[in-house]
N, C-alpha and C positions, 0 to 999 in steps of 0.2 A: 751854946744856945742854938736850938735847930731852929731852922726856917721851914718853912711849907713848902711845900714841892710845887714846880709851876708845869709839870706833869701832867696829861686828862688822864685821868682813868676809865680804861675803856675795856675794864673787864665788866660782867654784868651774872645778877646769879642767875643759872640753869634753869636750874627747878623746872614747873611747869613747862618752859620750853623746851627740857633737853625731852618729857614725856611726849611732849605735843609731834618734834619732828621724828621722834621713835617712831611714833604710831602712824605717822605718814610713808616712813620709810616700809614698817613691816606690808602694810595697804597695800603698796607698790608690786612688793616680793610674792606677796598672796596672787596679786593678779597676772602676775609674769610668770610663776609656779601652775599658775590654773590653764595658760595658754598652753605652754611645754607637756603640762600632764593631761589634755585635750586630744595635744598631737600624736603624744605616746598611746595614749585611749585608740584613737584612730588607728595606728598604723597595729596595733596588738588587733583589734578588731579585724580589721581582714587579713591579716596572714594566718590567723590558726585556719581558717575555711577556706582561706588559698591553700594554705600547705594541705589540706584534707582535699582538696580536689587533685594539686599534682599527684598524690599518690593514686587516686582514683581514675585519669585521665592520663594520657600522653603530654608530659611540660612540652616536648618536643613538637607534638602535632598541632600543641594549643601556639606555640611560637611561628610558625611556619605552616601553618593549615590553611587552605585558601576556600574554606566552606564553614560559612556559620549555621549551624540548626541545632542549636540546646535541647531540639527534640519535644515531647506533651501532642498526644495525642494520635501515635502509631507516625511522628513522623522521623526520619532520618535522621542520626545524631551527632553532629560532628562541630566542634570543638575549635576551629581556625581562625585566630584575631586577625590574620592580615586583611580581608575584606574589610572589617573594622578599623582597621589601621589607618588605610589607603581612604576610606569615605572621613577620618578624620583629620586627617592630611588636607584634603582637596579642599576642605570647610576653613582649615587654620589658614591657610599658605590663600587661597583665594580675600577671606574675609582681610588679612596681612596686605591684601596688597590695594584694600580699598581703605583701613583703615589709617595705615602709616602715613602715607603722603599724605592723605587730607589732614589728616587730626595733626602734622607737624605743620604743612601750610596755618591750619590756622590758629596756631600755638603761635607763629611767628607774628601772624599779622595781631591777633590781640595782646602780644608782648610788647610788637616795636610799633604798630603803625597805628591800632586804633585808640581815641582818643580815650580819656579815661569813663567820661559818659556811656560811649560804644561798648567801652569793654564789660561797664556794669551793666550792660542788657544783655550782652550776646554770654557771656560767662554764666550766668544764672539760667537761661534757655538751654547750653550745651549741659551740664548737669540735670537737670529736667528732663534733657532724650535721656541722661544714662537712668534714671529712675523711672523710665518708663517699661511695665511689664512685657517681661519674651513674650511672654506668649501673643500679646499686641503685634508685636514685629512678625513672627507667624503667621497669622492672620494676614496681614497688611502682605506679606511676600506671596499668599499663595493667590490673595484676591485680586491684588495689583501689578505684582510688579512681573511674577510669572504670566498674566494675559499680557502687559507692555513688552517685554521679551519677545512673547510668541508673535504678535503682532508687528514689531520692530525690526528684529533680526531673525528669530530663527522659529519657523514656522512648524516645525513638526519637534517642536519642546515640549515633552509632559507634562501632565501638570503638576507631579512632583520631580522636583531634581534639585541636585546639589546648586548650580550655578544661582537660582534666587536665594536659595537659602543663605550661600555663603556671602552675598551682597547685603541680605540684612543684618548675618551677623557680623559687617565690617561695619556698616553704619551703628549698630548700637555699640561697637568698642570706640568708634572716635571721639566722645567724651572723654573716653577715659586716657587716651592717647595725648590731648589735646590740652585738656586742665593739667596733669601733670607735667607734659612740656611746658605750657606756660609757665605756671611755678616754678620751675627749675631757670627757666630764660630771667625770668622780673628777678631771681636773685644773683643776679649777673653784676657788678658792681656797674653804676655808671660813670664811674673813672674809664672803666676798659672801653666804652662809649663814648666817649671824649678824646679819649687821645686817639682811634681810629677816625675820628672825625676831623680833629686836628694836623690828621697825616694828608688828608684830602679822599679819606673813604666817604662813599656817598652810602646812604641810608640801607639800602640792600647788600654793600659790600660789609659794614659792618652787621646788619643782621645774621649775613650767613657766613662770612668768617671770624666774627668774631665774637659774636654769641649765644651760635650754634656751638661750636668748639665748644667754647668755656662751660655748655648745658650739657654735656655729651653723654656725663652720668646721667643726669637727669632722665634726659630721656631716650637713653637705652632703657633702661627702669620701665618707660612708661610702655616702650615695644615690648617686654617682655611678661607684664602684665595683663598687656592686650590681648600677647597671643595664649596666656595661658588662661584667660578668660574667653577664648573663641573655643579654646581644645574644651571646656566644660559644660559647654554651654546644650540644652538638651531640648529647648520647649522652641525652640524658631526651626532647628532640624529638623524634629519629627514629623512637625505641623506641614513645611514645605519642602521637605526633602525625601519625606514618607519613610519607612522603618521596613527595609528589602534589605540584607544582606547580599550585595553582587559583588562577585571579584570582574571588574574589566578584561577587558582582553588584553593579553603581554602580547606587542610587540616587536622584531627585531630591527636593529642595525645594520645591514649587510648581513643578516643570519647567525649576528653575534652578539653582542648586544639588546639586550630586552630593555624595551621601557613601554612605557604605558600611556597612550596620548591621550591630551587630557579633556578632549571632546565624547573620551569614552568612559569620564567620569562624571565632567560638568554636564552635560545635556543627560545624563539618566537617574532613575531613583540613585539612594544610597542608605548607609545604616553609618553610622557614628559609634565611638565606644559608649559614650553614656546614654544613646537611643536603646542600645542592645542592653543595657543592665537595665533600663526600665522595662522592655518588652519583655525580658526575662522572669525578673521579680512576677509583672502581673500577668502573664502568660499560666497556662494551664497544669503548672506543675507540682510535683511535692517537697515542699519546706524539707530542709537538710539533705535531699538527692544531689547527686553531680552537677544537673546543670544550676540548682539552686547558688551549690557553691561556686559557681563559674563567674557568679555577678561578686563574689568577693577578686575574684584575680583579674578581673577587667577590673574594680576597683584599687586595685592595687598596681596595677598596670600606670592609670591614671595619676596614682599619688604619687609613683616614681619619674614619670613624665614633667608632671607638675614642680616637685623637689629639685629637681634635673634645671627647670628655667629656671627658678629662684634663686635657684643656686650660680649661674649664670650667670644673672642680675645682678647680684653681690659682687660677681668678681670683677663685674664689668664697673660698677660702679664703684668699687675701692681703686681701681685701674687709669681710671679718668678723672677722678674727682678733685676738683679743684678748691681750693683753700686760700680764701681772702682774709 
């Protein structure tokens, strides 16, 4: 005689469900297929007009040229990214060194020290500057901050130059610098707060060694989005840094050694790579000529630069990344 089973059965039919998670699954694949096939879009995009310009140009003088003039209009044509380089240089590495410290200070303080009321205002304000238009911060740098400069310290400042330019575009990355450090800091466990507490760490020794440390992917992540978001950046340059292609002056070490001081880049105009592919495009030229195609290898220049941190990023952050 059998008995009943006292067994749950916890099979269930499929059916509709197994269609329902199908078609959430294939949803996904489509949108992750359309990013991929975006970027492949992108990168096929300017290499056939790059590669039709190195054959038309010198790859060598466009690597190592220290003169930009794409030329329209009987003028001189010459073809040399380093001026470009070097004006996007001074812009990354200067806006770098206004936006890292601050945007991590105050990553720190709305992770460990302000209150939770504090942090739902100052949170939603710093998102706000990031959604504020460049070309506002342009504006704002050539009307303000370049006359406070000139009047402040240094009195025979242009009114275009790199130094305001690169200070607005450290300010507009320190949202982005700052919300992602935070994020990465709040998911710090608060066990590893506790027991530095319990050792007899006081409030700043646990902040910064012990969960700074533990956020370090984090936010390397967030430095390296900042600065790949300074190297792109086109509408605060041109407005306050003006669109001059100059090479500085190189100078020597005891007669050996070249470097370039860098009051001979911050106090003068300058030209950006992506200032030069806009002047370019709407400059006076003919669609499919050499210098047209020159805006495809300064584009591709860009995307290898760009590829290059993100790639970085990743390494950096499977490197450090901690797991609780």
């Amino acid at each position: 005689m059998s008995t009943p089973s006292n067994d749950l059965d916890l099979t269930r039919s499929r059916g509709i469900q197994w269609v329902r998670e199908s078609g959430y699954g294939a949803f996904f694949a489509v949108c992750a297929g359309v990013s991929v096939l975006t970027t492949i879009a992108i990168v096929l995009t300017l290499l056939g007009p790059a590669l039709d310009f190195a054959s038309e140009a010198s790859i060598w003088e466009f690597l190592i040229g220290t003169n930009w003039s794409p030329g329209g209009s009987g003028q001189y044509v010459a073809f040399g990214i380093i001026p470009l380089v070097i004006g996007t240089l001074t812009v990354t590495i200067t806006a770098a060194f206004v936006a890292i410290p601050i945007g991590t200070l105050t990553a720190i303080y709305l992770s460990e020290y302000a209150s939770p009321r504090t942090r739902s205002v100052l949170k939603p304000m710093l998102e706000i500057l990031a959604g504020v238009p460049t070309i506002v911060y342009g504006i704002f740098a050539l009307v303000y901050v370049t006359p406070a400069l000139k009047a402040l310290f240094f009195s025979d400042l242009p009114i275009f130059n790199a130094l305001s330019a690169s200070l607005m575009v450290g300010i507009m990355t320190i949202p982005m610098v700052s919300s992602i450090s935070e994020d990465a800091m709040s998911a710090v466990p608060d066990e590893l707060r506790q027991a530095g507490y319990s050792l007899g760490a006081t409030k700043f020794e646990v902040s910064t060694s012990v969960v700074v440390p533990a956020s370090l992917s984090g936010i390397a992540s967030s430095y390296i989005l900042a600065v790949s978001r300074a190297i792109g950046e086109t509408m605060i340059v041109v407005v306050a840094m003006g669109a001059r292609a100059r090479m500085p002056e190189v100078r020597e070490v005891a007669g050996i050694v070249p470097y370039i001081h860098p009051e001979d880049v911050l106090f003068e105009p300058g030209m950006t790579i992506t200032v030069a592919m806009v002047q370019t495009v709407q400059g006076d030229l003919t669609g499919g000529g050499t210098a047209y195609k020159s805006v495809f290898a300064l584009g591709l220049v860009l995307f290898v630069i760009t590829l290059t941190l993100n790639t970085i990023s990743d390494v950096i952050a499977a490197r450090y990344r901690e797991v609780y």
